[in-house]
C-alpha positions in Angstrom: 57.9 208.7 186.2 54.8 207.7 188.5 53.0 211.1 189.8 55.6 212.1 193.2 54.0 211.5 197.1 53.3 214.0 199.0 56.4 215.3 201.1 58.2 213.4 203.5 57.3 214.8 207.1 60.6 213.8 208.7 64.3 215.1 207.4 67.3 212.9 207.2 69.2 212.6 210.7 72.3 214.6 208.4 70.6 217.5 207.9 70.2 220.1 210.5 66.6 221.2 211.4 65.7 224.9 211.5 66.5 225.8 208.4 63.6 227.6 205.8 65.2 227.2 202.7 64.8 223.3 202.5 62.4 221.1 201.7 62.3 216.8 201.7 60.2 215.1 199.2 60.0 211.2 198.3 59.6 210.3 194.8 58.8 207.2 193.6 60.8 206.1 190.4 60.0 202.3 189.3 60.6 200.2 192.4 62.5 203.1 194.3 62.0 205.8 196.4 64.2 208.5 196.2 64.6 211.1 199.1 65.1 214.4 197.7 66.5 217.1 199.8 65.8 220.8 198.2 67.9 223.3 199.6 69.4 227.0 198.6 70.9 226.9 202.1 74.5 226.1 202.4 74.7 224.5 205.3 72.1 221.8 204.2 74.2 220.9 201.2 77.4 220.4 203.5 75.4 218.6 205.6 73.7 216.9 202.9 77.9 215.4 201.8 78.9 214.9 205.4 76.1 212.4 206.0 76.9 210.7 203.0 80.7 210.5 203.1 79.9 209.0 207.4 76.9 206.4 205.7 79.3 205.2 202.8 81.6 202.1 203.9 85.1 202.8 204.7 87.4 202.1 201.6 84.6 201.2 199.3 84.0 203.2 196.0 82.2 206.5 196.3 80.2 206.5 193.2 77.7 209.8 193.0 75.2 210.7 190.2 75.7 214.5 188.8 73.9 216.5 186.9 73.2 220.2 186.6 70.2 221.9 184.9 70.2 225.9 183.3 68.0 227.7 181.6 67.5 226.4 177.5 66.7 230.2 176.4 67.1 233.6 177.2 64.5 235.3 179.0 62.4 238.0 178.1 64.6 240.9 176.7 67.8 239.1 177.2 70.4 236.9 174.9 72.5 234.3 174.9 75.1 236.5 174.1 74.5 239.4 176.3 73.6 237.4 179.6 74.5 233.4 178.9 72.6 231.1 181.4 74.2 229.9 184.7 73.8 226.5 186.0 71.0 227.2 187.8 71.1 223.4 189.7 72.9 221.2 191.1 71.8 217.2 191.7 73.9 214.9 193.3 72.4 211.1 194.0 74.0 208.2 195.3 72.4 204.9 196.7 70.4 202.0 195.0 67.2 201.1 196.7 67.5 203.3 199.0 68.5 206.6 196.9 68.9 209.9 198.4 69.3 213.1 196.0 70.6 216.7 196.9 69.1 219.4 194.7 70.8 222.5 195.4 69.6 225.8 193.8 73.0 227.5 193.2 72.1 231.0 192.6 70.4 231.4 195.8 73.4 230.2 197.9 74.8 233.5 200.3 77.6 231.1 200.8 80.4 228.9 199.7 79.7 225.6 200.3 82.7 224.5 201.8 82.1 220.9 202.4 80.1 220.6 199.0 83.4 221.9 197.0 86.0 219.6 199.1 83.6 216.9 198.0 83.4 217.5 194.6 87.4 218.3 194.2 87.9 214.4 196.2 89.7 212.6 193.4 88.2 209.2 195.5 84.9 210.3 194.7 83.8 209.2 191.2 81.4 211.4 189.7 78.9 209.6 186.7 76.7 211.1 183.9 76.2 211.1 180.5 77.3 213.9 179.2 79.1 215.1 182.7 82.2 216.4 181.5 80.1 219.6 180.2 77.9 219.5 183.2 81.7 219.8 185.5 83.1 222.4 183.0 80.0 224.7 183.4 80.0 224.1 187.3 83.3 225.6 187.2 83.1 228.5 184.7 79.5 229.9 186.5 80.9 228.8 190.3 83.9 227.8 190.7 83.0 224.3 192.1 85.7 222.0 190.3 85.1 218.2 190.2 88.3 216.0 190.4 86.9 213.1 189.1 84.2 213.6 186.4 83.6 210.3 184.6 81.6 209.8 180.9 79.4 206.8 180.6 78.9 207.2 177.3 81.7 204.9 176.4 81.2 202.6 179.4 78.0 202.7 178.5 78.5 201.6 174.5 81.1 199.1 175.3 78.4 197.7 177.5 75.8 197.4 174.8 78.4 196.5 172.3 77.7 199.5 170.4 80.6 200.2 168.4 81.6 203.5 166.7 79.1 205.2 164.0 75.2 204.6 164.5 73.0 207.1 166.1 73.6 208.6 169.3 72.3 207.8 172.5 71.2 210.0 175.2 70.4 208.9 179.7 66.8 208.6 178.5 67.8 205.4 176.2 70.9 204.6 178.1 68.5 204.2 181.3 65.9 201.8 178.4 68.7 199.5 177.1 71.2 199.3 179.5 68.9 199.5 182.9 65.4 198.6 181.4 64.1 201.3 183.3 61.7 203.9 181.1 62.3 207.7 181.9 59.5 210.4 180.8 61.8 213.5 179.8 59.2 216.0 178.7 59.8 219.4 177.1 57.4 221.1 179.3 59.9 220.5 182.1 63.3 220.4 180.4 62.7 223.4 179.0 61.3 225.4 182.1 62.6 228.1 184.7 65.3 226.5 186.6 66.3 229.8 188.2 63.1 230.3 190.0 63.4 230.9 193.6 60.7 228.0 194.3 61.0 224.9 192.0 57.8 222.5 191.6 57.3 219.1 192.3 57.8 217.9 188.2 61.1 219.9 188.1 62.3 218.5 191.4 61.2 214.7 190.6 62.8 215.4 187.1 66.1 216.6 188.4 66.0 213.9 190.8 65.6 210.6 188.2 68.2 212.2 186.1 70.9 212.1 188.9 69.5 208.7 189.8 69.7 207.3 186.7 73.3 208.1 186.1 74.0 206.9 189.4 72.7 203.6 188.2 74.2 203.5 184.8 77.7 204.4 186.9 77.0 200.9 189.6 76.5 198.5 186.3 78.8 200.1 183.4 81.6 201.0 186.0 81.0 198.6 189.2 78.9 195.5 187.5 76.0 195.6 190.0 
């Protein structure tokens, strides 16, 4: 992933002004921008699914990106076993060349995020990853946000490639290679980082951002054949 622009000076017409706990970035990934909208506010995030439900054509498919990030290790002086990791983020992305991507820091919300969860429990809204099923399960264990429709690509995504049974297993990083072309830069230094601060930096945001984009994609050609 190319080095991310500075941020956008002007929010998306769907989300309302006045709020301090967002922020909009572009990030530039390949050919496409992606708008990122950063938010612990839960009126941004229902905002954030209203605008996209009123942009998306009437009828059409609702394919959506997800993906959710937590912490890889304990902290200092806690365990696994003691204090387990809660999803500490949310990405949604939907949209080709024109991508826009919600990154919602779940344990800051002082609200439930009533239009978010309607969205997610909409069994017409298909929601793609690699590896989402355990991504949906953990959304609902730590928060209670249950996705209706949770679709694997993995399959899609093999049948597509013509991989059949056995053979090593692939990850989005080599999904997004030989199914899209596109080449994703996953390093450990940011996988592996604090999701749960309050303030997340520009390489966690752009990385949280091209993973929900790229399973958006893989969803449009395994699922739609775009």
């Amino acid at each position: 992933m190319r080095r991310p622009r500075s941020p956008a000076t002007r929010m998306p017409r769907a989300i309302p002004s006045g709020h301090t706990h967002l922020s909009v970035s572009t990030f530039r990934f390949g050919s496409v921008e992606i708008a990122a909208t950063v938010t612990r506010d839960a009126a941004v995030a229902d905002a954030w699914v209203r605008g996209l439900r009123a942009s998306h054509p009437r009828g059409a498919p609702l394919l959506v990106g997800l993906d959710c990030k937590w912490n890889k290790q304990p902290g200092p002086g806690t365990t696994w076993a003691v204090a387990p990791p809660r999803a500490a983020v949310l990405q949604l992305c939907s949209g080709g060349a024109a991508a826009g991507c919600l990154v919602l820091q779940l344990l800051y919300l002082r609200r439930f995020p009533e239009a978010l969860v309607a969205f997610l429990r909409d069994p017409r809204v298909r929601l793609v990853g690699v590896g989402v099923a355990g991504a949906a399960k953990k959304l609902a264990a730590d928060h209670g946000f249950e996705c209706a429709a949770p679709v694997e690509l993995e399959g899609p995504c093999n049948d597509y490639l013509g991989l059949v049974g056995g053979g090593e297993k692939l990850g989005l990083k080599e999904y997004a290679k030989e199914v899209l072309d596109l080449n994703m830069e996953k390093p450990d230094s940011v996988a592996m980082s604090d999701w749960e601060k309050r303030d997340l930096d520009l390489p966690q945001i752009g990385y949280a951002c091209v993973d929900a984009y790229v399973s958006y994609r893989l969803g449009e050609r395994v699922l739609l054949g775009r």
